[in-house]
DSSP file (Angstrom, degrees, kcal/mol; ACC not computed):
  #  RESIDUE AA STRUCTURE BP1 BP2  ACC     N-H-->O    O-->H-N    N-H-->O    O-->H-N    TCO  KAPPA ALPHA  PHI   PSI    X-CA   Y-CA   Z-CA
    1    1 A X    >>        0   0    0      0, 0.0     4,-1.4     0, 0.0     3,-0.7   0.000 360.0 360.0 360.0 -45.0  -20.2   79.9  214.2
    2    2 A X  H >>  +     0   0    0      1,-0.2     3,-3.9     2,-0.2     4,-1.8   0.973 360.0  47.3 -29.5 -80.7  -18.3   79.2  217.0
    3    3 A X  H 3> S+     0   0    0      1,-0.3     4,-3.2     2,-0.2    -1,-0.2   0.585 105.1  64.4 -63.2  -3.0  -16.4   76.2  215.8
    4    4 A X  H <> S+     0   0    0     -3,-0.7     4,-1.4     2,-0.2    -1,-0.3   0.918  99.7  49.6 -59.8 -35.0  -15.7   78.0  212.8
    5    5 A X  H <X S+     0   0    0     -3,-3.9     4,-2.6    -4,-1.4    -2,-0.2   0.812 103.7  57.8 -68.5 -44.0  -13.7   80.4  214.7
    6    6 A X  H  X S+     0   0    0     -4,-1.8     4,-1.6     2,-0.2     5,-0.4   0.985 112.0  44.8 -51.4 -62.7  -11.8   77.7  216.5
    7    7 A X  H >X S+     0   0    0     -4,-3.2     3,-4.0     2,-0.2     4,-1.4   0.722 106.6  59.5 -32.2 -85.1  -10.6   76.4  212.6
    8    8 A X  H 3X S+     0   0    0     -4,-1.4     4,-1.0     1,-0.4     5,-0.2   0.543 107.9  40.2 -59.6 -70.0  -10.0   79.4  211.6
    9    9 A X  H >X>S+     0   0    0     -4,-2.6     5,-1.2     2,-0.2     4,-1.1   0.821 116.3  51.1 -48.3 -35.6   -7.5   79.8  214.2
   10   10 A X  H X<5S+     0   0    0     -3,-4.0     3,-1.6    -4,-1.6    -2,-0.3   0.931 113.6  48.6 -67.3 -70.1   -6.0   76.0  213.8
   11   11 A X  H 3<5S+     0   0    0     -4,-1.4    -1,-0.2    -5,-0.4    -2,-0.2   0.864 108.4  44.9 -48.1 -17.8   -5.7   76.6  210.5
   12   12 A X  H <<5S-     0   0    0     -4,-1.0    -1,-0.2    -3,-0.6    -2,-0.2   0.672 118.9-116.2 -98.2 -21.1   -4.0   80.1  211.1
   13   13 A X  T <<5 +     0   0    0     -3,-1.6    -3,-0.2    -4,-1.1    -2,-0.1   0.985  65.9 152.1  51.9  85.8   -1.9   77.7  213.7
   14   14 A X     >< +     0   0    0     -5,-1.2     4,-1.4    -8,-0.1    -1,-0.2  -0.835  13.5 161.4-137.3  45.9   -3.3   80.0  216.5
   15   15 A X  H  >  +     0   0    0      2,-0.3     4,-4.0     1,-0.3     5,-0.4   0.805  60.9  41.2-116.0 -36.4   -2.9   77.0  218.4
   16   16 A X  H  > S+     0   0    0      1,-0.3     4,-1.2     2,-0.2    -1,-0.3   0.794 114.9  54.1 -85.8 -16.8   -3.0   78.6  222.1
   17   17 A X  H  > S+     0   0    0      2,-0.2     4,-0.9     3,-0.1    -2,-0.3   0.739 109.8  44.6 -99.5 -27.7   -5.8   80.9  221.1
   18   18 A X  H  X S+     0   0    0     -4,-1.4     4,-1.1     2,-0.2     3,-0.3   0.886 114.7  47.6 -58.5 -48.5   -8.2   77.9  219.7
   19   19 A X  H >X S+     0   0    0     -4,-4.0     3,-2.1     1,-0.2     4,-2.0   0.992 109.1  55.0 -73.2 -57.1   -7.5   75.8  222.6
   20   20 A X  H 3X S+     0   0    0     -4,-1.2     4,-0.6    -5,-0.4    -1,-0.2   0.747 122.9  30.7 -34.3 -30.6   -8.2   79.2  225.0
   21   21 A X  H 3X S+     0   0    0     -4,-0.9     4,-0.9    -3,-0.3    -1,-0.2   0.547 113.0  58.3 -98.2  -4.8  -11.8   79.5  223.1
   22   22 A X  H <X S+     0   0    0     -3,-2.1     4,-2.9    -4,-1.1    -2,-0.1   0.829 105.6  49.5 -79.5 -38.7  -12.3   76.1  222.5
   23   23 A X  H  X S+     0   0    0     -4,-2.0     4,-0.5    -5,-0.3    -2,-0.2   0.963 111.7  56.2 -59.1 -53.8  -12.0   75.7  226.5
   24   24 A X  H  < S+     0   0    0     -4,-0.6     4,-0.2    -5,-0.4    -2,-0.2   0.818 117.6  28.5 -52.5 -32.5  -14.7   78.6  226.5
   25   25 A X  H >X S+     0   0    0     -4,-0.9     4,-2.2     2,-0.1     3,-0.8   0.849  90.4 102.9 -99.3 -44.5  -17.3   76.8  224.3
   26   26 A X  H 3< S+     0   0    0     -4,-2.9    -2,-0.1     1,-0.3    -3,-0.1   0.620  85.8  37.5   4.6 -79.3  -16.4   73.4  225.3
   27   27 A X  T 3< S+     0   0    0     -4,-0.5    -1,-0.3     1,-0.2    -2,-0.1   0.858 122.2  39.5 -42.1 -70.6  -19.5   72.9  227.8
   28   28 A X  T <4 S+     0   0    0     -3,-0.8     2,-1.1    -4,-0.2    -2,-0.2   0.604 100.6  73.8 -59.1 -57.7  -22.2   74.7  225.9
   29   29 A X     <  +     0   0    0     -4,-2.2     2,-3.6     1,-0.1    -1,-0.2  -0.514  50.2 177.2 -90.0  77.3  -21.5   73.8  222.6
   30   30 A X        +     0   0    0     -2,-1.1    -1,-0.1     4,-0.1    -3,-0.1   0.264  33.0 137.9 -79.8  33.3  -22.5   70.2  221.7
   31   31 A X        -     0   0    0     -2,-3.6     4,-0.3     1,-0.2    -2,-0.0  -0.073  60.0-130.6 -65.8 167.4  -21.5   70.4  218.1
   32   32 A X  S >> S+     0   0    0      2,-0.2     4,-2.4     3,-0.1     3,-0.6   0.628 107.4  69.1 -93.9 -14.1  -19.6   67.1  217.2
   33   33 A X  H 3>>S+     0   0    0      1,-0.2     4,-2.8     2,-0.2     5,-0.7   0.950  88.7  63.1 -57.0 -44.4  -17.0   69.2  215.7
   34   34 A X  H 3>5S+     0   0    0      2,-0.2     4,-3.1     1,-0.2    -1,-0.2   0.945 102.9  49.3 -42.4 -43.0  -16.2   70.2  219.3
   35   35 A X  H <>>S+     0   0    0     -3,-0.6     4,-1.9    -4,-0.3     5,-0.6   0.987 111.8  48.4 -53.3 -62.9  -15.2   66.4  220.2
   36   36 A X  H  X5S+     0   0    0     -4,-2.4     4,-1.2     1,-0.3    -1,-0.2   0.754 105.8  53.6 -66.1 -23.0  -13.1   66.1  217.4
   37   37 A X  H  X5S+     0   0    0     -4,-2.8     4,-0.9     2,-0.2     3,-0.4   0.951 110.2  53.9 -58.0 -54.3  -11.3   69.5  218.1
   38   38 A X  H >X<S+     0   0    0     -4,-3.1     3,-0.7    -5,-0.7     4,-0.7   0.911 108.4  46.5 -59.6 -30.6  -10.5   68.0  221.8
   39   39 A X  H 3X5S+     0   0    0     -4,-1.9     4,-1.7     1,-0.2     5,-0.3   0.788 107.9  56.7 -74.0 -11.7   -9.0   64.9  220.5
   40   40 A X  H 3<<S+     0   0    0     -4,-1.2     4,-0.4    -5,-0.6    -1,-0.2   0.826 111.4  38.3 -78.2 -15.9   -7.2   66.8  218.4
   41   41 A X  H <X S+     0   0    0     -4,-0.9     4,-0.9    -3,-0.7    -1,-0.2   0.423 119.8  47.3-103.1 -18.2   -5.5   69.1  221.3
   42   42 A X  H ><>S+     0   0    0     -4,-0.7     3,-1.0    -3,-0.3     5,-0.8   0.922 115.6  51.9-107.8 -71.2   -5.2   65.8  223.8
   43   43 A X  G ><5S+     0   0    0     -4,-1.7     3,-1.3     1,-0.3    -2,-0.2   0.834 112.7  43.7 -26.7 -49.4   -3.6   64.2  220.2
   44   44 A X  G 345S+     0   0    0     -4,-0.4     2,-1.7    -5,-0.3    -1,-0.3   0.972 114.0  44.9 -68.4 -39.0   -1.2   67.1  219.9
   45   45 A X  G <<5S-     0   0    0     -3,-1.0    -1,-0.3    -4,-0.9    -2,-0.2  -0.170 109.5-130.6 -85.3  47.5   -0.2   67.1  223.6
   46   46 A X  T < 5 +     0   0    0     -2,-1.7    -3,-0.2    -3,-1.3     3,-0.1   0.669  61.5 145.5 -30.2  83.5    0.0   63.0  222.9
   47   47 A X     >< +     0   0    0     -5,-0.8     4,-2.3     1,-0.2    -1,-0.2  -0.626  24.5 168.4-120.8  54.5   -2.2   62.8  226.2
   48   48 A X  H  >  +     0   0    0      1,-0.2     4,-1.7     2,-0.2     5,-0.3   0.842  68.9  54.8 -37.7 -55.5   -3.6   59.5  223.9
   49   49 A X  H >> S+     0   0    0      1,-0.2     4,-3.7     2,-0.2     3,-0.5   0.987 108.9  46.2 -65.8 -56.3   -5.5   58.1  226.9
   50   50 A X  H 3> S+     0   0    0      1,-0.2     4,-3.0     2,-0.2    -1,-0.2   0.899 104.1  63.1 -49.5 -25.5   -7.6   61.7  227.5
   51   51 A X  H 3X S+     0   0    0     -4,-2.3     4,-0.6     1,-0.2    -2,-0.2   0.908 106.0  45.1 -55.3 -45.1   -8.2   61.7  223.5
   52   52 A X  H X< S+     0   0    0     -4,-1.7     3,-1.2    -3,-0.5    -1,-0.2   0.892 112.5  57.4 -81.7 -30.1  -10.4   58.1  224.2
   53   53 A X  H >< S+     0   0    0     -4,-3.7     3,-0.6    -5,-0.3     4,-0.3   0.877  91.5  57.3 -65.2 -36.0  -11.9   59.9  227.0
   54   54 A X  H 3< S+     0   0    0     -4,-3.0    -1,-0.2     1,-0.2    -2,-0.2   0.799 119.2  40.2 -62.1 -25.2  -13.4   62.9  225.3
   55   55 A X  T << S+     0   0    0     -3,-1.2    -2,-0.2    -4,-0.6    -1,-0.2  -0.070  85.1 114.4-126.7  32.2  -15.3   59.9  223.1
   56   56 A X  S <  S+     0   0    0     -3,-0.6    -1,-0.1     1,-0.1    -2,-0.1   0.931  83.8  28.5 -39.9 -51.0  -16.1   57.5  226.0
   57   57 A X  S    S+     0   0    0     -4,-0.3    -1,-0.1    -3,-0.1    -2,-0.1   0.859  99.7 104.3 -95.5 -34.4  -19.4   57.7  226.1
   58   58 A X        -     0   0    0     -4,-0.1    -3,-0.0     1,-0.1    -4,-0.0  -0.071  34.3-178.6 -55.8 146.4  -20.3   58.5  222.3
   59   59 A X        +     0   0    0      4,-0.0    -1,-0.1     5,-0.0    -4,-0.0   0.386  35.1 116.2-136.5  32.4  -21.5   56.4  220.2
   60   60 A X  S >> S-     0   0    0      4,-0.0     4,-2.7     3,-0.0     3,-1.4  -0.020  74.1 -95.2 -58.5 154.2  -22.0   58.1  216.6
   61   61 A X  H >> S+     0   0    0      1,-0.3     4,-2.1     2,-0.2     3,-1.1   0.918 125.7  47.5 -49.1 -77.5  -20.2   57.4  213.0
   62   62 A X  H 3> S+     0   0    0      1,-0.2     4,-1.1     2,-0.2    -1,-0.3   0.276 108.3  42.4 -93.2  27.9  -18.1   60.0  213.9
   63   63 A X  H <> S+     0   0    0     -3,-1.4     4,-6.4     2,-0.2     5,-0.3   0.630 117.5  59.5 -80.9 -27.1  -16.9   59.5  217.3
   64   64 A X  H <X S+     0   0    0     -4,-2.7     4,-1.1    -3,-1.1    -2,-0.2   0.989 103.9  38.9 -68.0 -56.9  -16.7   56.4  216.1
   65   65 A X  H >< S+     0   0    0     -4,-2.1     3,-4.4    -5,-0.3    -2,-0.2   0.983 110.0  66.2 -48.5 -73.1  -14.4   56.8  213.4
   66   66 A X  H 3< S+     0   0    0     -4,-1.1    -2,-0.2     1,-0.3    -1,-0.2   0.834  95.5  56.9   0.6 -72.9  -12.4   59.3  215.5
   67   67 A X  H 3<        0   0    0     -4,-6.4    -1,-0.3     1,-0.3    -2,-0.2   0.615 360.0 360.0 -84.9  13.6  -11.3   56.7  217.9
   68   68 A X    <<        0   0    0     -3,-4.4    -1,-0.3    -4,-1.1    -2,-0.2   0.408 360.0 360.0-107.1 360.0   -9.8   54.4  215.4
């Protein structure tokens, strides 16, 4: 439910108000959508290096895809 709420707002480009709950959830929420929303906020802010850091450790289809 959460990470819907986060689209909903990136979609609405709500941009400062997704990353503020997205920050909230972050910890808690181990959804894989959650990764991909943080590279997508380290993408936008092209803070490239932190974007491979958020999927350091992972090693799932889609972190994996992600970091190419």
């Amino acid at each position: 439910m959460a990470v819907n709420a986060i689209v909903s707002l990136l979609l609405s480009h709500q941009f400062d108000a997704a990353r503020s709950h997205w920050r909230k959830i972050r910890g808690e929420n181990k959804h894989a959508a959650m990764r991909g929303i943080g590279v997508y906020f380290h993408l936008k802010d092209k803070k490239f290096d932190d974007a491979l850091n958020v999927l350091q450790d992972e090693q799932d289809m889609f972190s994996i895809f992600l970091r190419s």
